[in-house]
VOGU-3710 file (C-alpha; in Angstrom, 3 decimals, decimal comma):
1> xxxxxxxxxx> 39,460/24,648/-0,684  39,586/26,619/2,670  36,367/28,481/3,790  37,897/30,262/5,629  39,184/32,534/2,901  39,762/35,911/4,911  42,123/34,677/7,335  44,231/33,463/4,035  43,589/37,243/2,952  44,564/38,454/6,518
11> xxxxxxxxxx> 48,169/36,221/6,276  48,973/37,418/3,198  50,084/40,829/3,886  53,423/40,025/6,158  55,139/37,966/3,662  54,129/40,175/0,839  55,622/43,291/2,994  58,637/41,280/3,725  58,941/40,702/-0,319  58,374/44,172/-1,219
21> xxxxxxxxxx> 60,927/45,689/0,892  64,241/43,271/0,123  62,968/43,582/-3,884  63,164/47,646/-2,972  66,508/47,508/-1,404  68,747/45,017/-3,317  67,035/46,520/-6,675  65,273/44,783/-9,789  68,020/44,845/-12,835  68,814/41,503/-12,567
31> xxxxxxxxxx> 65,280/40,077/-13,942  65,454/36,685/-12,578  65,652/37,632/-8,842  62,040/39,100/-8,512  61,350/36,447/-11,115  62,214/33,320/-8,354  60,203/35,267/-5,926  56,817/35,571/-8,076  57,340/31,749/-8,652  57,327/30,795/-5,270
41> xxxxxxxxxx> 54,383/33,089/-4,649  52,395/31,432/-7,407  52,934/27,984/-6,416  52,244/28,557/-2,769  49,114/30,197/-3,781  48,051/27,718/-6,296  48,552/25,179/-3,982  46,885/26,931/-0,676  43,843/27,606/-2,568  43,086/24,322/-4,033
51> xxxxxxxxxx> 43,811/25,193/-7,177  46,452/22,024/-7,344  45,184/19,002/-6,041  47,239/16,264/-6,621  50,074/15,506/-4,337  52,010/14,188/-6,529  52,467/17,617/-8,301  51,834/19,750/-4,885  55,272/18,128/-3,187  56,896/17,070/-6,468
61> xxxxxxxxxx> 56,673/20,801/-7,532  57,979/21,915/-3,318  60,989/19,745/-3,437  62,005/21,126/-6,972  61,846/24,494/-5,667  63,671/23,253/-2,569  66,102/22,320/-4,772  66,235/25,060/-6,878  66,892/27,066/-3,516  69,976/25,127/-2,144
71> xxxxxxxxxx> 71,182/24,093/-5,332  73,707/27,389/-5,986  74,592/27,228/-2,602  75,512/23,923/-2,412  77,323/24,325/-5,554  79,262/27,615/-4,134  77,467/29,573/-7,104  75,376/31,573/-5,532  77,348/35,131/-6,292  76,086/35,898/-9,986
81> xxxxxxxxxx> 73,976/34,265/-12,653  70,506/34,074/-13,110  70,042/30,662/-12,138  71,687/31,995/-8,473  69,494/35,004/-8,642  66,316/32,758/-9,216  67,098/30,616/-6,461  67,424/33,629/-4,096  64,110/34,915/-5,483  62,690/31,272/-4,538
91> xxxxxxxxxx> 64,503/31,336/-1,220  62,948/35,154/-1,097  59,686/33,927/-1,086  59,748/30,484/0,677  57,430/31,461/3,107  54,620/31,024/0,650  55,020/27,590/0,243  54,138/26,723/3,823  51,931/29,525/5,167  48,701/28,014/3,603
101> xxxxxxxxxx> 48,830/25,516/6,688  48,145/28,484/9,086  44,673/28,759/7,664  43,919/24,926/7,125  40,737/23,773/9,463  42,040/21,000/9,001  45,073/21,673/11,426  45,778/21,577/14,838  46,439/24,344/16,847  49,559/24,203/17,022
111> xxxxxxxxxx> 50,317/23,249/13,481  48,721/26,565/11,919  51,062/28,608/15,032  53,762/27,160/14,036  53,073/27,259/9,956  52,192/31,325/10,616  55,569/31,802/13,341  57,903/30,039/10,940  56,595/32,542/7,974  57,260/35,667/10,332
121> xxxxxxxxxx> 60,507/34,824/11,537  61,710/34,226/7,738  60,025/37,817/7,242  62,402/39,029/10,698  65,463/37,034/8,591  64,917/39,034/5,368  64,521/42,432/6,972  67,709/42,127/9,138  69,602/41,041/5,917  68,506/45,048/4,969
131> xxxxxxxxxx> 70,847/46,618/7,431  73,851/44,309/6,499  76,739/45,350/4,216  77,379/42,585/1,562  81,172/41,093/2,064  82,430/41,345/-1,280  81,625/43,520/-4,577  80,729/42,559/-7,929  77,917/40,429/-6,576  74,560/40,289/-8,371
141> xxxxxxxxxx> 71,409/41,219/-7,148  70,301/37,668/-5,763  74,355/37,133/-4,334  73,955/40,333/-2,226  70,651/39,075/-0,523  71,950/35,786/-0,156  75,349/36,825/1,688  73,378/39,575/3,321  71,404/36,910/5,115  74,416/34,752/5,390
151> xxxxxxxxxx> 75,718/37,677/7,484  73,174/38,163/9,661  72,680/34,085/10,517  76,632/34,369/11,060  76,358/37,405/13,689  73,532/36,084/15,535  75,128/33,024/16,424  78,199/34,461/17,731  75,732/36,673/19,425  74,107/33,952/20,893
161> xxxxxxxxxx> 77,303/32,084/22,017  78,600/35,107/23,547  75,410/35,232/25,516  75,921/31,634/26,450  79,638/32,466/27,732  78,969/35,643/30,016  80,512/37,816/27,004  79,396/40,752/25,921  77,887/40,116/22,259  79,032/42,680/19,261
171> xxxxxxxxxx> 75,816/42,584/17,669  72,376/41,110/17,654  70,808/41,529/14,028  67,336/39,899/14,711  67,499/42,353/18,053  67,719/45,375/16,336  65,642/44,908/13,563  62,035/46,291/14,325  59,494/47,393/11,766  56,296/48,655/13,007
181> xxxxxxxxxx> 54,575/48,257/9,581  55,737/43,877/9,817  54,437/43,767/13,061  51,228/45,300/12,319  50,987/42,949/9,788  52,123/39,577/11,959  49,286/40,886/14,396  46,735/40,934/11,835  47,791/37,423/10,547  48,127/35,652/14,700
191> xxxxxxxxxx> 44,122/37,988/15,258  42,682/36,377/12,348  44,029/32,876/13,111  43,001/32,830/16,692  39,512/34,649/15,531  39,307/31,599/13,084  39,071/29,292/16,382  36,138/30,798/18,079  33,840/31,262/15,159  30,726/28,872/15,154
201> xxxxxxxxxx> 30,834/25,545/14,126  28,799/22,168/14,581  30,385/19,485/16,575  31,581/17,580/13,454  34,065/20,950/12,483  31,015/22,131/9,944  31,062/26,629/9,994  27,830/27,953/11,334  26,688/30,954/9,671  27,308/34,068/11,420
211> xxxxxxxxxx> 27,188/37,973/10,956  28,334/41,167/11,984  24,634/42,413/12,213  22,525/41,026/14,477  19,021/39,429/13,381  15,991/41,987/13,339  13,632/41,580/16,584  10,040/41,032/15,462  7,752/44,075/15,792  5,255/41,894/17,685
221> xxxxxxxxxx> 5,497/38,847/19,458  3,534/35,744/18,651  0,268/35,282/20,924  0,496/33,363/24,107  -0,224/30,015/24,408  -2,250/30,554/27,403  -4,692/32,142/25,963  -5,762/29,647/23,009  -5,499/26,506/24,935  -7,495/25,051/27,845
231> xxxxxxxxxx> -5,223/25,918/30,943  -6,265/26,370/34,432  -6,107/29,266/36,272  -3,219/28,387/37,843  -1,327/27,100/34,928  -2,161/30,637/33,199  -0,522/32,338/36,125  2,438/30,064/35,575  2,941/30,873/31,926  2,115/34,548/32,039
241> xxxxxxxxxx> 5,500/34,983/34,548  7,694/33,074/32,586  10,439/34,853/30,740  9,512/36,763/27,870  11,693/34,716/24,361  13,702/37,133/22,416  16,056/36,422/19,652  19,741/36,714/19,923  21,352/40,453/19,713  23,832/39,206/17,345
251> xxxxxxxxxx> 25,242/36,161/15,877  28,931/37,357/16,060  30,832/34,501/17,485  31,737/34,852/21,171  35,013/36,610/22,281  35,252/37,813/18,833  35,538/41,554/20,003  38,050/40,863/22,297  40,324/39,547/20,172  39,869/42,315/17,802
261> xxxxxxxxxx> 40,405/44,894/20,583  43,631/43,326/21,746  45,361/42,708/18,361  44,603/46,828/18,084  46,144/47,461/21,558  49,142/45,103/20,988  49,824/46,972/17,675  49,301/50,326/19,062  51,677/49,490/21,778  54,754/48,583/19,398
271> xxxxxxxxxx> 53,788/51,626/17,182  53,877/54,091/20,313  57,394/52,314/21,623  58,877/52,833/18,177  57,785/56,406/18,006  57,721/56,960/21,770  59,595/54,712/24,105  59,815/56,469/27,070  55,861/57,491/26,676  54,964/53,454/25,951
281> xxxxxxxxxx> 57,348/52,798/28,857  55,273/54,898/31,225  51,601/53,469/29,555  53,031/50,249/29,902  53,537/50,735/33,876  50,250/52,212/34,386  48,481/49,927/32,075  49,875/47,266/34,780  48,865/49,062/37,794  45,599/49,453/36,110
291> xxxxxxxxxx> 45,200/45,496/35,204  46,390/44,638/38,991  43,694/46,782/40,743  41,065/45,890/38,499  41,951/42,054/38,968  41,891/42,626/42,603  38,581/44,926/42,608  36,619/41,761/41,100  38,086/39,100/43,227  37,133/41,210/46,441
301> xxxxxxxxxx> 33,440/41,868/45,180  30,741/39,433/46,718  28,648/37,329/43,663  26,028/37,228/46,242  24,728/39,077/49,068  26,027/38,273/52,497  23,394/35,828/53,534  21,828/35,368/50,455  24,003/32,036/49,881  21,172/29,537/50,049
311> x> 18,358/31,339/48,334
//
C-alpha cells in the first residue's frame, strides 16, 4: 500500500473527468458501456491500493481486460452488442489500470512521468473523439465511441504526414481539442507527483513526518550552560556570543511552495488563453520581459562587498 495516498487522490480527478464527459456525450441506454468503464475503474483501483496482492490475479485479471478490449475489434464486432459496448467501456477507462504507477515510491522518475503522461494523453484521445461525427448510423453507444476515436487516430496521422510532406494538413484533432477543466486537472496530478519528490525522507526512501504548521517556539529558553558549569571567564564570553538555538519555522518540505505556486500560475495561464487569448498573449510577453530583467538584476548584484572578498 502507497503512503502516499493524496497524490493517488490528486491523479484521480483527470481520468475520472475524461470518463464523465464521453459517458455524457455518447449517452447511457446501452447499460453495458458505462458498465466496462466502472470495471476497469474497480480493478485499477483495487489493484493501486493494495487491495489485490497477488500477481498472479493483478496481471492475469489486466490481460483479460486487455483482451476484452481488442477482442471486438479484432473480430470486426465492435458496432453493436453488449459485449462490444463493454469492451469500449473497458477501453473507456484503460487509463486506470496503469495510473497507480504514477504514485508508486517505488518508481523511478521517469516511470511515474510516463505512467501519469500516458493516462493524460488517453484523456486528450477521448475528448477529441467528442467533436467527431461517427461514420455510419445504427451504431450503439460503445460503436460510436469506438469509431469516434478511430476517426480522430485516422485524421491525425494524415495530419501528421502532411506536416512531414510540406502540405497543408485538413485537420489536427488532438490540436484543437483544449479543455481548461482537463488541464486543470493534469496540473494538479504532474504538482502532486513532483511535490511527492521533495517531501522528507531518510536516506533508505523511509517518509519523514512533516506538517503544514510549523512546531510551537518555547516560551522560554532552557538556561545556559555557562552559568551551571565551571567555565572560565573567557570560555563564558565565548558561549554567551554564540548563536542563540531556535527550532525550525516549519517542517513543510523545501520547495514545496513553489511548486504549488507554479502549478496555480500554469493553470491560470491556460484558463486566461482560453477565455482571453490576446490578454494571455500580452501577460505572457511581459511575464518574459519581467523573468529576463529580474534574471539579469541578480546576476549583476555583488554577494559581497567590493573588497570584502577575503574577510
Amino acid at each position: 500500500m502507497n503512503d502516499r495516498w493524496w497524490v493517488a487522490a490528486l491523479t484521480y480527478p483527470a481520468p475520472l473527468y475524461v470518463g464523465g464527459a464521453v459517458l455524457a456525450h455518447f449517452g447511457v441506454s446501452e447499460g453495458a458501456f458505462p458498465l466496462g468503464f466502472l470495471l476497469s475503474v474497480a480493478f485499477g483501483s483495487l489493484t493501486g491500493f493494495g487491495v489485490l496482492r497477488n500477481p498472479r490475479v493483478v496481471w492475469g485479471g489486466r490481460l483479460l481486460l486487455i483482451v476484452l478490449m481488442v477482442m471486438p475489434i479484432a473480430a470486426n464486432a465492435w458496432e453493436s452488442g453488449p459485449v462490444a459496448d463493454l469492451s469500449a467501456g473497458a477501453l473507456l477507462g484503460a487509463p486506470f489500470l496503469w495510473i497507480e504507477y504514477a504514485w508508486r515510491d517505488s518508481e523511478t522518475p521517469g516511470a511515474r512521468v510516463v505512467a501519469l503522461q500516458a493516462a493524460l494523453f488517453s484523456g486528450v484521445l477521448a475528448l477529441a473523439s467528442l467533436g467527431t461525427v461517427p461514420s455510419a448510423g445504427g451504431l450503439s453507444v460503445g460503436g460510436q465511441f469506438v469509431d469516434c476515436l478511430g476517426r480522430v487516430l485516422g485524421a491525425q496521422d494524415l495530419g501528421i504526414a502532411s506536416l512531414l510532406t510540406s502540405a497543408a494538413p485538413n485537420s489536427l484533432p488532438l490540436e484543437s481539442t483544449l479543455d481548461v477543466v482537463f488541464v486543470a486537472f493534469g496540473g494538479l496530478a504532474l504538482a502532486a507527483i513532483v511535490a511527492s519528490w521533495v517531501v522528507p525522507r531518510t536516506a533508505l526512501g523511509e517518509p519523514l513526518p512533516w506538517s503544514w504548521v510549523g512546531p510551537r517556539r518555547p516560551s522560554r529558553l532552557p538556561p545556559s550552560p555557562a552559568d551551571e558549569l565551571p567555565l572560565r571567564p573567557g570560555q563564558r564570553e565565548a558561549l554567551a556570543s554564540r548563536t542563540v538555538p531556535t527550532p525550525p519555522e516549519r517542517m513543510a518540505a523545501a520547495g514545496f511552495p513553489s511548486i504549488v505556486i507554479s502549478a496555480l500560475l500554469v493553470i491560470g495561464f491556460v484558463a486566461l488563453a482560453e477565455l482571453a487569448p490576446t490578454v494571455a498573449l500580452l501577460v505572457l510577453v511581459l511575464g518574459i520581459l519581467g523573468a529576463l530583467g529580474a534574471v539579469s538584476a541578480i546576476l549583476h548584484r555583488r554577494l559581497v562587498p567590493l573588497g570584502h572578498l577575503g574577510t
